[in-house]
N, C-alpha and C positions, 0 to 999 in steps of 0.2 A: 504494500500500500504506500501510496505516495507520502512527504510529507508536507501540511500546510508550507506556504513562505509565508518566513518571519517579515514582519515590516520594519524596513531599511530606514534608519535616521541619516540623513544626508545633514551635514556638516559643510561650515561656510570656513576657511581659514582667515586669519588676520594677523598681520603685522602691529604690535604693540612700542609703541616707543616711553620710555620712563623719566620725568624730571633730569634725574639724573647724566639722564642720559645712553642709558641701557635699553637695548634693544630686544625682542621676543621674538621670532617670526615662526608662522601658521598655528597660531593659537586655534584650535576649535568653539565652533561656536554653533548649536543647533541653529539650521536655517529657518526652519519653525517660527523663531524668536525674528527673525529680521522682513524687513518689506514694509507695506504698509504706510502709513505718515510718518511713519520716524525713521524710516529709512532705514540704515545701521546703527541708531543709535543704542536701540537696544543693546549691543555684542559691548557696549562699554559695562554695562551692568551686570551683565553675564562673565565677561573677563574679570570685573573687580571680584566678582564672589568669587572665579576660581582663585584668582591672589590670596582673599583673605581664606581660603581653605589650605593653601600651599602655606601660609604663614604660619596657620595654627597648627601645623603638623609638624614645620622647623623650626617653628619659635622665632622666628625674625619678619619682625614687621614690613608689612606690604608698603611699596612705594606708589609712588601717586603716579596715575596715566597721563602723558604729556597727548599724546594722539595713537590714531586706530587709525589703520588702512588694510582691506582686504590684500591680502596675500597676490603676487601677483601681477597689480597695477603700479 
């Protein structure tokens, strides 16, 4: 017997850049989240949460987003 297909989360990547000066490139970001009137704004919201999950894992506080650009362009 066959088996169902699972349903595929398509992922948008993005280029993060940090105050500091640091750079991220193709952060994941469900596409789901993005489109709409806000265009990409969403994927800043969605990046900050993964920082602050990645921070409370290493214990070093997240840095602040300077700009987002989709991976790419």
């Amino acid at each position: 017997m066959a088996k169902k297909p699972t349903a595929r989360t398509e992922f948008v990547m993005f280029d993060v850049v940090y105050e500091d000066g640091s750079q991220r490139s193709n952060r994941k970001v469900d596409a789901s989240l993005l489109g709409g009137l806000d265009g990409d704004e969403p994927a800043r919201a969605a990046i900050e949460e993964q920082d602050r999950a990645i921070s409370e894992k290493s214990g070093i506080p997240p840095l602040q987003i300077k700009s987002i650009t989709r991976s790419g362009k």
